[in-house]
N, C-alpha and C positions, 0 to 999 in steps of 0.2 A: 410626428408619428405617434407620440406618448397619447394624444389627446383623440384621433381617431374614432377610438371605442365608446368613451364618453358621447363623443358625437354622435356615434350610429345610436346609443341608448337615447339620446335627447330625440333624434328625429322620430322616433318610436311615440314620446309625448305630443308630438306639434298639434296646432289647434286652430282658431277655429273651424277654416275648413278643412283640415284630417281630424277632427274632433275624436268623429265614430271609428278613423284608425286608431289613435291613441286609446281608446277604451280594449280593442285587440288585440295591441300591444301587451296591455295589461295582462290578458290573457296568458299571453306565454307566459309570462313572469309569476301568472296564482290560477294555472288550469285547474279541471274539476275532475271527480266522475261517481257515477251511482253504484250502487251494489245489485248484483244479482241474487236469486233467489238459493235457497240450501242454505244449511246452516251441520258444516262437518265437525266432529268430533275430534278436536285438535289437541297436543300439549299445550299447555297455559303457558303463556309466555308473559312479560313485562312490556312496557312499551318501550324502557332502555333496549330491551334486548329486539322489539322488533326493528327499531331504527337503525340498531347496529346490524342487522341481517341484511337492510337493506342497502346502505353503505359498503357492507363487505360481497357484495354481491355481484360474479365474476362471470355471470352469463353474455355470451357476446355475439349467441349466434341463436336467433330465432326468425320464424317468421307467422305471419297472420292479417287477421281484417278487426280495423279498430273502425268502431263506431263513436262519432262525437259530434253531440246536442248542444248547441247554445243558443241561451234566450236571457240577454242584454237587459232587453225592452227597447233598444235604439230604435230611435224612428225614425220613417222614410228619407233617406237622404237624398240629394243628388249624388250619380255617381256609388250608391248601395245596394242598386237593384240587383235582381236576382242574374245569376248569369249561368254558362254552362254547369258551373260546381258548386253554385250556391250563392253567388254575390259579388257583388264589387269592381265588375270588370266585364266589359259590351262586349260580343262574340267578333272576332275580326280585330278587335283594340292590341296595337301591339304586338312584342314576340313574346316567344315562352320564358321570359327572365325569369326568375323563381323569386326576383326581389318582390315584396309586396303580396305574394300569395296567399301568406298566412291569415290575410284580411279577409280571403276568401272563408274564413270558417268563423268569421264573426257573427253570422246568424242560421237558422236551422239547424237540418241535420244535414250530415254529411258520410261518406263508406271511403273506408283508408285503407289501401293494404299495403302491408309493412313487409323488407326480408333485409335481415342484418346479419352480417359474416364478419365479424370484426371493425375495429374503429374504423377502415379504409374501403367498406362494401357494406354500402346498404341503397335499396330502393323500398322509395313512398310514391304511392301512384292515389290520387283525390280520384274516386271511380263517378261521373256525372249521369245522367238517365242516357245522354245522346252523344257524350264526348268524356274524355280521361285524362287528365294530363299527371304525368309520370318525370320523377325526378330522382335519376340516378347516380351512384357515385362509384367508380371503380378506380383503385387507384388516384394517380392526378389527376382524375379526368372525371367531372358533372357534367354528366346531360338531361335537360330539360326539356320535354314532347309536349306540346298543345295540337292534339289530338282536332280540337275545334275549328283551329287557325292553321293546321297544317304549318307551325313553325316550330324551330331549333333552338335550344340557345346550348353552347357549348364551352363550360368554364375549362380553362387548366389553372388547374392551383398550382402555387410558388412550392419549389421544391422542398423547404423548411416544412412544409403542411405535408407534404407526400412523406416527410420520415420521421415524421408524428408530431412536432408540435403545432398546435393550433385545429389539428384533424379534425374537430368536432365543428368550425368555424363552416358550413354549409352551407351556401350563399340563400338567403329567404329565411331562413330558419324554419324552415319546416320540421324539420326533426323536432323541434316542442310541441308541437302537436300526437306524439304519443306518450303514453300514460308512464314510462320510463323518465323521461325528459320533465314531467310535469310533477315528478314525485319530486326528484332533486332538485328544482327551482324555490317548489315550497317548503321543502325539509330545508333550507339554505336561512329562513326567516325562522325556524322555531329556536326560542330562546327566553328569558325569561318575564315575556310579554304570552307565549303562549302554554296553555295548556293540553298534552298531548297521554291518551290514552287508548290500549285495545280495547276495542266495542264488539266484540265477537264474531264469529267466522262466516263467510261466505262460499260459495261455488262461483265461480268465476272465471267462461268458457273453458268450462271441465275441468279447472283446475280448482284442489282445497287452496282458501287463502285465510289471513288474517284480515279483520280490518282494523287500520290503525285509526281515531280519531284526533284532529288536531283545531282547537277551538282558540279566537286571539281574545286575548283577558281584554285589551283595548275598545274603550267603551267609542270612540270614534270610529273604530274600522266599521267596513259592510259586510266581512267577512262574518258568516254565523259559524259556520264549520266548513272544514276540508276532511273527508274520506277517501283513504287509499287502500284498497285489498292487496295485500301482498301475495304473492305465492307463497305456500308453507315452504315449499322444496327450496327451489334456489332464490326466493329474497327478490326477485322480481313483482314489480309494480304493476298491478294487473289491470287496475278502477278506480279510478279520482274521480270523484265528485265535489264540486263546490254548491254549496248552499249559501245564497246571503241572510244577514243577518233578519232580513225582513222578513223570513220563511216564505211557502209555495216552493215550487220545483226548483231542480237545481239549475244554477244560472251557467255552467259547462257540466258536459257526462262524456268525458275521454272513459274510453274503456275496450279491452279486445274482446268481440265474440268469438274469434276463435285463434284458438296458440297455436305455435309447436316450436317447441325447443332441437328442433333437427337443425341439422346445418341447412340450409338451402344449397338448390342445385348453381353450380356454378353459372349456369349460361342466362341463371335470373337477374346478374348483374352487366350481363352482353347489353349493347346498345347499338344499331346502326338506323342511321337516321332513315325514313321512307324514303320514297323515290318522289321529287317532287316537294320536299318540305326545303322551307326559306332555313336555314341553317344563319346564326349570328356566333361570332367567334369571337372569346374573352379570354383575355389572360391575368390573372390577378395580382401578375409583378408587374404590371403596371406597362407592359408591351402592346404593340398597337395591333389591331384586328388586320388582318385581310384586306380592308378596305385603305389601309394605310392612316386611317382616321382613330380617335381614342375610342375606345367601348364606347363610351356614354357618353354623350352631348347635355347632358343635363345637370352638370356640376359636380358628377361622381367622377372618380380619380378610375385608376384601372385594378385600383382593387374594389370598387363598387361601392367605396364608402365617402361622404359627403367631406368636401374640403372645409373646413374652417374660417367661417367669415363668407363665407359663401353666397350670393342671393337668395334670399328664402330659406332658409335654414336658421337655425335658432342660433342663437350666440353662446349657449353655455347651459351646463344641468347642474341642479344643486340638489341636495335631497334635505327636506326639511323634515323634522324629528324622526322616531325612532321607532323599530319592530314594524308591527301592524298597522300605525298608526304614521307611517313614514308617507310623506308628499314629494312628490317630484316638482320642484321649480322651474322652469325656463322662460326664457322672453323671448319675444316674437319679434323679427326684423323689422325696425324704421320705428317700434317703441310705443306701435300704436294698436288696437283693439284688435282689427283685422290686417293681415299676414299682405304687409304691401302700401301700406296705406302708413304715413306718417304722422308720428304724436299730436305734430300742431297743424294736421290739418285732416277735414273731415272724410271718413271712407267713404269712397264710390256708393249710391243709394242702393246697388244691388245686393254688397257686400253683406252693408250693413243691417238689409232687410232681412235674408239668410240671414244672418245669425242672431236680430231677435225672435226669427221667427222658430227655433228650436232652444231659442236660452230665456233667461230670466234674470232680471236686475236683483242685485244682492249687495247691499252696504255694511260696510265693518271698519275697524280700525284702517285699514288701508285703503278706506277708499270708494269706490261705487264698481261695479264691475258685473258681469254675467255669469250664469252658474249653469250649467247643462249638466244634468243626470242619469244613470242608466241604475240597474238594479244592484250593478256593482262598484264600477267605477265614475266617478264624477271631477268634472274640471269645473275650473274657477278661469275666467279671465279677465285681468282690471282693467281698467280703460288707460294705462299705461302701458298696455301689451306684456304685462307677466301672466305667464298660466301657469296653474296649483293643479296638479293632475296626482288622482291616489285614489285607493280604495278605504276609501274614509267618508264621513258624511257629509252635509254640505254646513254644519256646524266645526265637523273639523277643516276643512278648506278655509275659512272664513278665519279659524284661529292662526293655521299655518300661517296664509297671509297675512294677518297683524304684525306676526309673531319675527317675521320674514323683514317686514317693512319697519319696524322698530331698532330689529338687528342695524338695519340697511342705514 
């Protein structure tokens, strides 16, 4: 059980074919966002003091529409095209799981409306041109609407989660995907790798903010800057923006265009399924569906997280060095380049074709292996099946892995 979370973080890296998830992945863990225009007349603050405002910051009930722009630079993948909400997933494919959605905001832009009432009541709904899919939480009880597919998916969480430990644990992770979630992921890295300073105020839908800036001294990372507009009043996170180090636009722009600090109306967290919708039934203590059968057929347990030694799943995460400049390690099942295929013998031609055909050979102390890029983050995979996945350059990768295989 200890190891569980570890796991679900690893399966967040895998590669070569989830490459372009893994770079997503990323995402949650160092989102972004831009500033708007105005420039209000605030009290001077320190940047001790705004990071403590936003740590101390007790607001629990708001709601609004978060806008969020990313441009990776991924390119065309199988399986990345565009879909009802932006990517990743064919109209019909599947039910409404929330697992794997957050890939959906891997590229474009997207419209989110947010409404939170405490840790145990919040809905996010991905708004699409011709379809919505909405993911609610009331109480023990997630539900998930694909408006597109006309399907259900309906978690009950383990009653330890329903009396608050673990509450924030939301099956998909969606909840990272607003500008709250994406402050404290990155304020979580600053330390004395980075440098963190107010760059002066914004307007920021209609609210005065601060902007905090946060730059990593680490000459490997791709990180150029991260910007977050605080609210002045209550110390909420209004606008992340990440810049890579390369400059041009920002490579994530989470940000709300519009707030309100009201409670929402109670009946915004109501859910009853349409008339006609495929309803899937989940329990997260690991109890069996309706069907009599386990939630998931695909080597998830019943709380939705990957077994351990499992097929196709990684065997273990390691993180290599430190701050901004820290690499995720994992190896690939059977030891071999491509996810399936064994060390000592050669991948399937199709495999292998797909992934020279978006990677690039790259030799260093460890080795010979393929290097895939995006504007932010970049994987390394050796022909030994270990992947180096970080937001570092392809100079640091290459040292990780030395550094990795020397230790080894």
């Amino acid at each position: 059980m200890a190891r569980t979370r570890p796991m679900k973080k690893a399966l967040r890296y895998a590669v070569p074919a989830t490459v372009a998830g893994a770079t997503v992945a990323a995402v949650g863990l160092v989102p972004a966002l831009a500033s708007s225009g105005g420039s209000p007349d605030l009290p001077k603050v320190t940047a001790e003091e705004l990071v403590a405002k936003i740590a101390a910051s007790d607001t629990q009930r708001l709601s609004g529409t978060v806008r969020i722009t990313t441009d990776l630079g991924l390119p065309a993948l199988p399986g990345m095209g565009s879909g009802g909400y932006g990517g990743g997933r064919e109209e019909g494919a599947g039910d409404a799981d929330p697992r794997g959605r957050l890939t959906e905001l891997a590229s474009g832009s997207h419209t989110l409306r947010v409404a939170v009432d405490g840790p145990d009541r919040q809905r996010l709904s991905i708004v699409g041109k011709s379809a919505e899919y909405s993911l609610v939480r009331n109480g023990g009880d997630v539900w998930a609407y694909d408006s597109a597919t006309g399907t259900v998916h309906h978690t009950v969480l383990p009653r330890e989660t329903e009396r608050g430990a673990g509450r924030e644990e939301i099956p998909g992770g969606l909840e990272k995907a607003t500008p709250q979630k994406a402050a404290q992921e990155v304020l979580k890295a600053v330390d004395a790798t980075t440098s963190v300073s107010v760059d002066g105020t914004a307007k920021v839908a209609g609210q005065d903010a601060y902007q905090l800036l946060i730059e990593p001294k680490q000459a490997d990372s791709t990180v150029g800057s991260v910007r977050i507009a605080v609210d002045a009043d209550s110390g909420v996170p209004l606008k992340f923006t990440l810049t890579p180090k390369d400059g041009g636009k920002a490579a994530v722009d989470v940000g709300f265009t519009e707030v309100d600090f009201a409670k929402p109306d109670a009946d915004t967290f109501d859910f009853k399924p349409p008339e006609g919708a495929k309803i899937t039934e989940e329990r997260l203590d690991g109890a069996r569906n309706g069907s009599g059968e386990a939630p998931h057929k695909d080597g998830r347990g019943g709380d939705g997280k990957g077994r351990d030694g499992a097929e196709g799943l990684p065997s273990g995460l390691e993180v290599v060095g430190e701050g901004w400049g820290s690499v995720a390690r994992v190896e690939l099942p059977g030891g071999g380049p491509v996810p399936g295929a064994d060390a000592a013998q050669e991948a399937a031609p199709e495999a292998r074709k797909l992934l020279d055909g978006f990677t690039e050979e790259v030799k260093g102390d460890f080795g010979t292996g393929r290097f895939f890029g995006t504007r932010l983050v970049n994987v390394l995979i050796t022909d030994d099946g270990t992947v180096y996945v970080g937001a570092v350059t392809r100079e640091g990768l290459v040292k990780a892995a030395g550094s990795a295989g020397g230790a080894g």
